[in-house]
Residue, then its C-alpha position, 0 to 999 in steps of 0.5 A: x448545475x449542483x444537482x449536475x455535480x453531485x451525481x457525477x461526484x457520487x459516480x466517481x466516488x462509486x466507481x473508484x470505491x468499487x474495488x476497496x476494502x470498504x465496499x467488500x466489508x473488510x475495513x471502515x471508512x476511517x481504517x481505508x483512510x488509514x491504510x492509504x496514508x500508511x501506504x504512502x508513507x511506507x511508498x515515500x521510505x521505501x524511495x528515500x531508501x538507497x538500498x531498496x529498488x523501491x519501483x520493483x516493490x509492491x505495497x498492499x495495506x490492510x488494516x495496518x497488515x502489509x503485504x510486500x511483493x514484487x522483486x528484489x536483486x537480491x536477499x540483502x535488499x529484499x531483507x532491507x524493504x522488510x526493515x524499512x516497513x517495519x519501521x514505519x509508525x501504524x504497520x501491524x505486521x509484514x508478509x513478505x511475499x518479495x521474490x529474488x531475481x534470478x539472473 
């Protein structure tokens, strides 16, 4: 039965690590670990933010780097989700790649 869990374990820890960061060498284990808690937390401000539609914005980290995408109302707002990243604790640097709706 262990033997039984410990391949599917290790199948799923595979397979819901083939697209990370970790298994292309572009971050350790410790700064993958890091990106998704910084990830969340910038999610978690972005929704506590009144200002910023945060379900139109998309949130990349690597190694502390953010990459912001998706669409804001308006240049204000796009301007707000950019603040709020910046004020996160562990965020080395923002790219803002939100686009303006157009109406």
């Amino acid at each position: 039965m262990n033997k039984h869990f410990s391949v599917i374990a290790s199948a799923l820890l595979i397979t819901g690590l083939s697209g990370c960061n970790v298994l292309r060498g572009e971050s350790t284990p410790s700064q993958y670990v890091d990106d998704v808690a910084l990830t969340t937390k910038i999610k978690a401000d972005l929704v506590a933010s009144d200002n910023v539609d945060a379900l139109d914005v998309n949130v990349d980290v690597k190694n502390g780097r953010v990459t912001l995408s998706g669409y804001a109302s308006n240049s204000a707002e796009r301007a707000r989700a950019v603040r709020v990243v910046r004020g996160v604790d562990g965020v080395k640097s923002v790219n803002n790649r939100i686009e303006v709706k157009k109406n």
